[in-house]
N, C-alpha and C positions, 0 to 999 in steps of 0.2 A: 383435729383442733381447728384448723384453717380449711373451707374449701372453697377453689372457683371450678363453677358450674357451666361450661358454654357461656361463661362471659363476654360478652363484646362489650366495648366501649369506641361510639363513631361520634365524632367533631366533624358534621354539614356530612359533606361527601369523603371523608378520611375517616378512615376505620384504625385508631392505636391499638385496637388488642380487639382480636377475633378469635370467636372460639378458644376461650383459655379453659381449660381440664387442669385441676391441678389440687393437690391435700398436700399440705404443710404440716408436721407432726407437733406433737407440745411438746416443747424445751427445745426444738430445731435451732439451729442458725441455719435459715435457710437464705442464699442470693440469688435474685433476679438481676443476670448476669447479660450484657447484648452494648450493642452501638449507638454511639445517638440516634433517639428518634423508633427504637425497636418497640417504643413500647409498656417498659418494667415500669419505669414513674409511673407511667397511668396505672398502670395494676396496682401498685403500691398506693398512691392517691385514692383508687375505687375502695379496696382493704377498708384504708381509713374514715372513708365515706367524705370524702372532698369531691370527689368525682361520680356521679352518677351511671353506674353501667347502662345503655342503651337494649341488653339481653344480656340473658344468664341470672344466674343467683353467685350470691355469697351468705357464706356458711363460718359461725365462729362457734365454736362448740356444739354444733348439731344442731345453732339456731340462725333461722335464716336473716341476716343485715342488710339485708340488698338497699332495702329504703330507711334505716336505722340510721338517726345522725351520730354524728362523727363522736358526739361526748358521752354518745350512751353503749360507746361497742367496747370499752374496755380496754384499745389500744393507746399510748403514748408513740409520739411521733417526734425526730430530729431530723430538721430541714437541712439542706446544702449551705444555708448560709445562717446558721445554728438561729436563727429570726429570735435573739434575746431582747431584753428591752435595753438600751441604751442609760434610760432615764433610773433605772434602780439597780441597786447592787448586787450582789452574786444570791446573799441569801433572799434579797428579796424574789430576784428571777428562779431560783430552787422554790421555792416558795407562792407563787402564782398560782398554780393552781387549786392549793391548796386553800388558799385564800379565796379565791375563787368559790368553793365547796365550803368555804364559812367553816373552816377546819377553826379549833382553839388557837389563841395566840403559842400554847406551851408547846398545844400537839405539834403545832407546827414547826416550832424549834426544836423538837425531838427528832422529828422524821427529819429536815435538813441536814443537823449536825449527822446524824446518823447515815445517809444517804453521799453527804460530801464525802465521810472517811471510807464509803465505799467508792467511789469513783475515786481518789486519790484527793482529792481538795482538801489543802489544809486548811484551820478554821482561822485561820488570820486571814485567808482568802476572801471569806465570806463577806465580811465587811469594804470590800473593795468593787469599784465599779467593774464593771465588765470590760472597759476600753483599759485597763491595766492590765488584763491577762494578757498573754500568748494566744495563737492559734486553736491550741493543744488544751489549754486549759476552756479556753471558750467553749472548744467541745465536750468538755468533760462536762462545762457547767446545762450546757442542753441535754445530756445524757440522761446527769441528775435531777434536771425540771421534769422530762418523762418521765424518771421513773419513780419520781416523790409520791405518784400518785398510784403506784403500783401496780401498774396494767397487765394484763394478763400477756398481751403482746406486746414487742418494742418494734418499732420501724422507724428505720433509718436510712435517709435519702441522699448517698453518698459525700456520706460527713466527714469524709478525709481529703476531699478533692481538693478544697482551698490550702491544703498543709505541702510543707516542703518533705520532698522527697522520704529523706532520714527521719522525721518525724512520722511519717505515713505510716513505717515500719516500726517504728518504735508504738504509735497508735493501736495500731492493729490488734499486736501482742496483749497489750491491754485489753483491748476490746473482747478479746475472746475471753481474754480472763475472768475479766466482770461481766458476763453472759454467761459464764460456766459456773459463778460464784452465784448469781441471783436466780440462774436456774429461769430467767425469761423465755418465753418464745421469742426470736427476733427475725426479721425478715428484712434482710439488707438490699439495698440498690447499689449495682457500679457497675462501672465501662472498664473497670480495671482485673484483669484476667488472674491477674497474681494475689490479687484482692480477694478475688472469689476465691481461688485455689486453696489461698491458706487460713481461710479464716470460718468456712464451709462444713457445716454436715452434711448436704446436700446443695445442688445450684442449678436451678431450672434457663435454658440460655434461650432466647429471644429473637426474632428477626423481625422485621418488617410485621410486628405486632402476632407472630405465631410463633407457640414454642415451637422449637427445633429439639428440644433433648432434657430429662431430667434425671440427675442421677449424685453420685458420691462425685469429689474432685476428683479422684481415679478413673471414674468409670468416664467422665467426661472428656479427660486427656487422654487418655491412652484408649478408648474403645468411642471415641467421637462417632454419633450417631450418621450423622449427615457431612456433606461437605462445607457448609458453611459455618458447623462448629468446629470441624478439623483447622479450618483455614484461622479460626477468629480466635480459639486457642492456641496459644504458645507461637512456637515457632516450627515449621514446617519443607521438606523436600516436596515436590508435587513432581513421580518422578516418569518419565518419557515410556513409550511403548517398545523402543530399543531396549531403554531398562530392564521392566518388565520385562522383557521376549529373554534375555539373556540369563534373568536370573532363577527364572524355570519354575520349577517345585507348585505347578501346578496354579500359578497365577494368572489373571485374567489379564490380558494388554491393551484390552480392550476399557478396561473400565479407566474410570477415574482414582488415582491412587497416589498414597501422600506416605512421606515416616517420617518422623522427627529427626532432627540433628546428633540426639544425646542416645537417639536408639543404634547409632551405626557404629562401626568400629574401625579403625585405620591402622594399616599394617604394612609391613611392607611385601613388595615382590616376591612372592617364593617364600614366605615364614609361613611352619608352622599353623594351621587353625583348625577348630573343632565347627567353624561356623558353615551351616547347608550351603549357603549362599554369600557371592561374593560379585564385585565392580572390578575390573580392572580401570585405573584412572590417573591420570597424573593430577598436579598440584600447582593450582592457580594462583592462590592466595591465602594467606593469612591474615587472621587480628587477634591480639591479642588481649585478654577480657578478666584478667589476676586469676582468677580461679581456675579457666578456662583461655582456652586458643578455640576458634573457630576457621577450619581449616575448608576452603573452596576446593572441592574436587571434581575435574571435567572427567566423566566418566560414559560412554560411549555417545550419544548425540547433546549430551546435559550437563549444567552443571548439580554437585550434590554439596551442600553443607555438613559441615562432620565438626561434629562439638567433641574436643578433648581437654579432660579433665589436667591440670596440672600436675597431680600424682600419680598420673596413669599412666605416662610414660616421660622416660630422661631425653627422648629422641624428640628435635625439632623436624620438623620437614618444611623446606623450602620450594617455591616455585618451580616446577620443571620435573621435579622428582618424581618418577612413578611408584606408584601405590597400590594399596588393596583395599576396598574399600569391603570389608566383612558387612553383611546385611542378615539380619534371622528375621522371617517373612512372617513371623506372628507378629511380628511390629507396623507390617505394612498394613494400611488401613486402604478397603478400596470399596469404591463406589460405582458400581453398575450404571452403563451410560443409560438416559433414558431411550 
């Protein structure tokens, strides 16, 4: 569906994206996932042909766009700061483009009304300016201006950042909804991990303008390619060569190596385990997170973070208390020094 070719893209002497390799399937949610400054915007921009690749090609169906402007590749686009017109009302902003393309007056209220009740917009909506809406509805209504025009790809340039929290989540949900309902290709942008995680078929992560990893949201948290997507997803222990050296089963102590919070297990002294590997450690700190305690354990030269579920156990532990810190080494993810 989608491919970059050895794409670069260089501003003077700064290079945003080197050497991008990458195919995007039809009907994907795919995210170009990374930190300010990695990169994904510009890819995203090139896609749309806002941006000029400096090398490489781009590929939309097996045909090359590299030099194809922006209105003849078949994408619709939704900016960060949903770029609606102030000056017209919802139906007219749905409506834009279509106007644009010298569409009928009726076609045009067909495909609108049609297109609002698929984003959620009710049609009392329609006839209101855009500075009435919410956050929430503003985006619904850029959603609906790309896709009135029915593009064969949807790109969207982190269109939830301006929203409050509870709303993001509540967005989201939707969002996959109506991408699974219209059956679009879409190719999202964000800095938001949780964003990518749950909303993903796939998420290619980004650094300093080079992929680092492409893969499912499984593949990418729990078998993180490199150290710098282990570190940029989730949350992480990055755990000592004491560690290491202690917990055996044929581990390197030498490398660089990390596990997650949620992957450990806390027990106490002396109970009962079926787990290979284990910390002895006492107990630093707690906080407490409703669903979750996240429990500091100093555990031979380090401290280790240990995420415990609410209904995983009736027992608190306190400061001072030794412990067990169970560890299964298919969790540990390690990285060979160079």
């Amino acid at each position: 569906m989608i491919r970059f070719e050895d794409v670069e893209v260089a501003f003077g002497d700064h290079r945003a994206v080197s050497h991008l390799d990458l195919e995007i399937q039809e009907g994907e949610f795919f995210t170009l996932l990374g930190p300010s400054g990695c990169g994904k915007t510009t890819a995203l921009r090139a896609l749309a042909g806002f941006v000029e690749p400096t090398g490489g090609r781009i590929h939309i169906n097996g045909r090359d766009v590299t030099r194809v402007p922006s209105e003849k590749r078949g994408v619709g686009m939704v900016f960060q700061n949903y770029a609606l017109f102030p000056s017209m009302n919802v139906r007219e902003n749905i409506a834009f483009g279509l106007s644009v393309q010298k569409t009928s007056k009726a076609e045009q209220r067909r495909r609108v009304d049609e297109i609002a009740d698929r984003t959620g917009l009710a049609l009392s909506q329609l006839e209101k300016n855009v500075s009435e809406l919410s956050g929430g509805q503003q985006q619904r209504v850029a959603i609906a201006r790309a896709l009135a025009l029915t593009p064969s790809i949807l790109l969207l340039d982190e269109p939830l950042s301006n929203l409050d929290a509870k709303l993001r989540v509540q967005l989201r949900e939707q969002l996959k909804d109506l991408q699974h309902e219209v059956g679009v290709t879409t190719v999202y942008v964000t800095h938001d991990q949780e964003e990518a995680l749950t909303l993903s078929d796939r998420i290619a992560v980004l650094d300093a303008g080079t992929l680092q990893q492409v893969g499912t949201p499984e593949e990418i948290y729990d078998r993180s390619a490199t150290p710098f997507v282990c570190r940029f997803i989730g949350e992480n222990n990055r755990l000592s060569p004491a560690q290491i050296t202690s917990l055996g089963g044929g581990l390197d102590a030498t490398a660089e190596s990390y596990v997650r919070p949620e992957k450990l297990h806390l027990a106490e002294t002396g109970e009962a385990s079926t787990a290979s590997a284990f910390l002895d450690g006492t107990i630093v700190d707690r906080t407490y997170h409703g669903s979750h305690s996240v429990y500091t354990v100093r555990a031979e030269d380090a401290a280790l973070r240990v995420s415990v579920p609410a209904a995983a156990s009736a027992r608190q532990w306190n400061p001072g208390d030794a412990v067990r810190v169970d560890v299964d080494p298919r969790w540990i993810l390690q990285y060979p020094a160079a």
